[in-house]
N, C-alpha and C positions, 0 to 999 in steps of 0.2 A: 422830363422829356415831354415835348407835345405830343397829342392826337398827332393822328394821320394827317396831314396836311392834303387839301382839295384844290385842284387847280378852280384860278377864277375865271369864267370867258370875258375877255374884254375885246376891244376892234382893236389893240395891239396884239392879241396874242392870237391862238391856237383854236378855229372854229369850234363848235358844241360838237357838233355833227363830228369834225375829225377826232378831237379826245373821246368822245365815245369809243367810237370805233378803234382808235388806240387801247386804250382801254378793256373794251372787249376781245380784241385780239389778244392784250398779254393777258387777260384771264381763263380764255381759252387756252394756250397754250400751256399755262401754268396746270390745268387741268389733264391736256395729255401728257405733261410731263409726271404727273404725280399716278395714271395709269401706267403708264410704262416702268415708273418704278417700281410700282407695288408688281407688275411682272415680273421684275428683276430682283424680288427678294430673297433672302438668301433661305438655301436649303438645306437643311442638317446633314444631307449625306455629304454634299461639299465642302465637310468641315470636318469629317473623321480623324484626318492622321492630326489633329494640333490640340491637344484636350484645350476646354474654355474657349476655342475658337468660334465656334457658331454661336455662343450667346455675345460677344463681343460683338461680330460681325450683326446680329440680332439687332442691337443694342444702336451702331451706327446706323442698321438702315433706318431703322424709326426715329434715331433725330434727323435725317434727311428725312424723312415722309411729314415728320413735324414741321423742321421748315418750311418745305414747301407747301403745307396746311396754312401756316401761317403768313405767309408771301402771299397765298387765294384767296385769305382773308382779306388781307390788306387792299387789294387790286380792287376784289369784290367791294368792298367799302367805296373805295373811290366810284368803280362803275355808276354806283347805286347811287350815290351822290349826280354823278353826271347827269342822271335819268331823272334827278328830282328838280332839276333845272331848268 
């Protein structure tokens, strides 16, 4: 599988200036969406009545926080690329 693929600017596409800013918008975004999760992590008392349930639920949210670690990554990579342009 390839790298990350980077967009190329050319005068048929998508200004510098706008893919930036695309760009830094969904990095941004990816960023409070990975505050608000880690707000929304799960707490052991909300898991009492199911024995094994909170490490389960544990277990799901950190591959969601992982995800979305690595989705940050990825955007960030692009951004950064954008800027070395």
């Amino acid at each position: 599988m390839p790298g990350i693929m980077h967009p190329t600017v050319n005068l048929n596409g998508t200004s510098k200036d706008e893919l930036r800013a695309q760009a830094s918008a969904a990095v941004t975004a990816v960023r409070n969406a990975i505050e608000a999760l880690q707000a929304a992590g799960p707490n052991g008392r909300d898991y009492q009545l199911g024995p094994g349930t909170y490490a389960i639920a544990r277990d799901q949210h950190a591959a969601r926080w992982n995800a979305l670690n690595n989705v940050l990554s990825e955007l960030s990579e692009i951004e950064e690329k954008l800027w070395d342009l």
